[in-house]
N, CA, C and O of each residue as an XYZ file, in Angstrom:
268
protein
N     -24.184    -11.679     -0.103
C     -23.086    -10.729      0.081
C     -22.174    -10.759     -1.134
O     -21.449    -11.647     -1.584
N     -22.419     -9.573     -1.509
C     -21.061     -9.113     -2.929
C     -19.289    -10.071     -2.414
O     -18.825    -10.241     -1.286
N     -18.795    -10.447     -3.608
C     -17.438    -10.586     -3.419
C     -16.584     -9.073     -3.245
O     -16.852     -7.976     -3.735
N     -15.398     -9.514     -2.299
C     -14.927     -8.334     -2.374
C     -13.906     -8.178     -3.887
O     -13.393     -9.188     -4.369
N     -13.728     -6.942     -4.457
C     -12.723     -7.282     -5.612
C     -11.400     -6.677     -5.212
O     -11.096     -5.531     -4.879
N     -10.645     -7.885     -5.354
C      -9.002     -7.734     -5.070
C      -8.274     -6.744     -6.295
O      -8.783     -6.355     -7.346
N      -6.744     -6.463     -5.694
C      -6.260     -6.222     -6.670
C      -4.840     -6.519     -6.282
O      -4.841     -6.974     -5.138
N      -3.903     -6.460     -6.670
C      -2.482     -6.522     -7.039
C      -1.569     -5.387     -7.204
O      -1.780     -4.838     -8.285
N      -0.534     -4.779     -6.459
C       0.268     -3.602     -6.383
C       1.590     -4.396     -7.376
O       2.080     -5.525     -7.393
N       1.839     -3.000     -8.212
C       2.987     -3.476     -9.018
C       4.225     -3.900     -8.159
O       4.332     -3.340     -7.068
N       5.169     -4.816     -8.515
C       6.594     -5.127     -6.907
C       7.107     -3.890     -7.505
O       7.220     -3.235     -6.468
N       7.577     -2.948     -8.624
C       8.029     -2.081     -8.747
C       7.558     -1.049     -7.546
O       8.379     -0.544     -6.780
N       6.445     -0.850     -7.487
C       5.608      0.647     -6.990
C       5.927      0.079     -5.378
O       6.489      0.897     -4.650
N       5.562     -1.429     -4.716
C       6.231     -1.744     -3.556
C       7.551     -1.572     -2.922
O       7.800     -1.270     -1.755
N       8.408     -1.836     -3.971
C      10.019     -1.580     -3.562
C      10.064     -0.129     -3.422
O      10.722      0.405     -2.529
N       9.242      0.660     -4.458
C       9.756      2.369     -4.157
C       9.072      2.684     -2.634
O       9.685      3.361     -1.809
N       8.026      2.239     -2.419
C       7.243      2.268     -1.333
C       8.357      2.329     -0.006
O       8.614      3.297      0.710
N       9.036      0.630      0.057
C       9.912      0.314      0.594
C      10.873      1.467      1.195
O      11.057      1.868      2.344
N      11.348      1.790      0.081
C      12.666      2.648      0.061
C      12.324      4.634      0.935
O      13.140      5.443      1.377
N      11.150      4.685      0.853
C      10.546      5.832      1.710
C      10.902      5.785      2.663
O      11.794      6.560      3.009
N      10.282      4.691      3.689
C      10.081      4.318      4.842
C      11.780      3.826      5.484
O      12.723      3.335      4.863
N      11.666      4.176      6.859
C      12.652      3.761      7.742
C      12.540      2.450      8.751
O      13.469      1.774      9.193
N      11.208      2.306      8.967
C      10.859      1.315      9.952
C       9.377      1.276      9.224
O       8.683      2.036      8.548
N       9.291     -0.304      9.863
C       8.060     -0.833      9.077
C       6.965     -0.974     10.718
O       6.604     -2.084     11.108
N       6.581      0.341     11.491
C       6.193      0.297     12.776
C       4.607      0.806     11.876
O       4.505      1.334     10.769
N       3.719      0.474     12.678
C       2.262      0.744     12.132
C       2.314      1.912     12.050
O       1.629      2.328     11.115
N       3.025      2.976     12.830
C       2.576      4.780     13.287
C       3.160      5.055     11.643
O       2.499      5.664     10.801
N       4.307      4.566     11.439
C       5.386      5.087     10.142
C       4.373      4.283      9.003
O       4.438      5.076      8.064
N       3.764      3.524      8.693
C       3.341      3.071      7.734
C       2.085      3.666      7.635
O       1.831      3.306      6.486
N       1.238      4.223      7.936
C      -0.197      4.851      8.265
C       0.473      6.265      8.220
O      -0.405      6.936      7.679
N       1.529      7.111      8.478
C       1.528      8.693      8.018
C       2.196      8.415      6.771
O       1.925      9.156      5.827
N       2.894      7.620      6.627
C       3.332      8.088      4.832
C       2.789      7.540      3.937
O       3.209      7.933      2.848
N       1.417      6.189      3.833
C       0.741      5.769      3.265
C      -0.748      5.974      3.440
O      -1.503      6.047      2.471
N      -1.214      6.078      4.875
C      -3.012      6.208      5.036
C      -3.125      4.309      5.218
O      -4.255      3.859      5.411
N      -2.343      3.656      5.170
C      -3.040      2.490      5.219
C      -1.951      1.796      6.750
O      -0.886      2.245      7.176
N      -2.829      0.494      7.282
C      -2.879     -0.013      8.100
C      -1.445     -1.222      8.229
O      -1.247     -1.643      7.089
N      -0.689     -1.708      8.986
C       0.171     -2.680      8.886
C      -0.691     -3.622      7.963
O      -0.581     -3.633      6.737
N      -1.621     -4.465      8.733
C      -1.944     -5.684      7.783
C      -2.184     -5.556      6.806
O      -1.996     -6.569      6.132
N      -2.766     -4.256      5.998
C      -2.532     -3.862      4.418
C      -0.907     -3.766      4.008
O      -0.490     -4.392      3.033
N      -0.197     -3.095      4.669
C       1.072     -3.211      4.436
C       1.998     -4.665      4.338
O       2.830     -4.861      3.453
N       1.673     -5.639      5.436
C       2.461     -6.806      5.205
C       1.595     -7.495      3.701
O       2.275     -8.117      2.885
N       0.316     -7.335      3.505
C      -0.155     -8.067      2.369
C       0.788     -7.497      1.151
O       1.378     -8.086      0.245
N       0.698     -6.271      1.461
C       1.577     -5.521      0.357
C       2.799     -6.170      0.099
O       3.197     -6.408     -1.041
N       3.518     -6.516      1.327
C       5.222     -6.856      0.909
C       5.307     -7.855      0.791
O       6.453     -8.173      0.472
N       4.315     -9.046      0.925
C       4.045    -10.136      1.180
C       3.807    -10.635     -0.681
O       4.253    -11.745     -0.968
N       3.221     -9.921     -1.680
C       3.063     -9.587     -2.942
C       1.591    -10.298     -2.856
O       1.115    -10.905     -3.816
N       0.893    -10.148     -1.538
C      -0.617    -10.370     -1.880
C      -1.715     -9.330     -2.414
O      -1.440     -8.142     -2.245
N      -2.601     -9.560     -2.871
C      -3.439     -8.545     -3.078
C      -4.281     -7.942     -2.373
O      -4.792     -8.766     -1.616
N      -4.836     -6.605     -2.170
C      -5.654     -6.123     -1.205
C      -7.008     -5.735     -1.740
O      -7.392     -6.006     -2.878
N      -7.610     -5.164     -0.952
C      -9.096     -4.468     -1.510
C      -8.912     -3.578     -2.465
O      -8.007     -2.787     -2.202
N      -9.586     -3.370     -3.761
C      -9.419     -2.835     -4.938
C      -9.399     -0.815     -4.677
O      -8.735      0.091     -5.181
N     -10.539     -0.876     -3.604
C     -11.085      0.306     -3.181
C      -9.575      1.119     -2.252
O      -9.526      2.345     -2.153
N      -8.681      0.389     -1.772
C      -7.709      0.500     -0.831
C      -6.832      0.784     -2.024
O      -6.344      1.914     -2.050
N      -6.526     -0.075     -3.067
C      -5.033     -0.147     -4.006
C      -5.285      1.382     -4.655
O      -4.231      1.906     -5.017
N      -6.337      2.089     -4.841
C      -7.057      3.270     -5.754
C      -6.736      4.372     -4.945
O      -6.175      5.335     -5.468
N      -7.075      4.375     -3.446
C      -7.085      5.179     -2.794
C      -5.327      5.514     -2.821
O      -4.949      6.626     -3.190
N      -4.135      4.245     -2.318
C      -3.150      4.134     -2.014
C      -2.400      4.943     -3.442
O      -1.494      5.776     -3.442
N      -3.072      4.412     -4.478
C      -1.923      4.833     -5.490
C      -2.180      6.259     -5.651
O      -1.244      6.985     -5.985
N      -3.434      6.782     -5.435
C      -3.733      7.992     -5.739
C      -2.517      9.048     -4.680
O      -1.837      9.989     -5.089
N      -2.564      8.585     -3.517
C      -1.816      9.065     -2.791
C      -0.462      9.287     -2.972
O       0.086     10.375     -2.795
N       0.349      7.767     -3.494
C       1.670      7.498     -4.163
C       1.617      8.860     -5.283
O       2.645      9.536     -5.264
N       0.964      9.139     -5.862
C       1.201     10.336     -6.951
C       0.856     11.495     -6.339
O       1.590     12.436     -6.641
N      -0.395     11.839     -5.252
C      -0.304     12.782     -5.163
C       1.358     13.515     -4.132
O       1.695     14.697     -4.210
N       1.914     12.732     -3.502
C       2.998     12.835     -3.007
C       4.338     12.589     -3.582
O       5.360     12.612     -2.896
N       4.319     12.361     -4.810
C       5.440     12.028     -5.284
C       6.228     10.796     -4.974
O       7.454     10.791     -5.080
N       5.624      9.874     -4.637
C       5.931      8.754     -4.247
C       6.527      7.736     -5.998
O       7.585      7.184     -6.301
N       5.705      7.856     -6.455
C       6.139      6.814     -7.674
C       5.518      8.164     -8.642
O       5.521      8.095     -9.872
């Protein structure tokens, strides 16, 4: 079995993340991101997630004007 490859979200691009959101409830973190709480606490947590997830996420962050 392949390793999975991690990656690392800038704390900049997290804090703007942060500052979107009103409540950190799974429903609110999954419509303004596409991703799941436990991706989210890794996120604020400054752990790294699945590489395939950080690509998808940032793509999103721009296509919305997020960062």
């Amino acid at each position: 079995m392949r390793a999975q490859r991690l990656t690392h979200l800038e704390p900049q691009v997290v804090a703007k993340m942060k500052s979107v959101i009103t409540c950190q409830k799974p429903d609110v973190i999954q419509n303004h991101f596409g991703i799941g709480l436990n991706t989210w606490v890794k996120l604020r947590d400054g752990k790294a997630i699945r590489h395939s997830v950080a690509i998808r996420l940032l793509q999103r962050l721009q296509r919305d004007e997020v960062i």
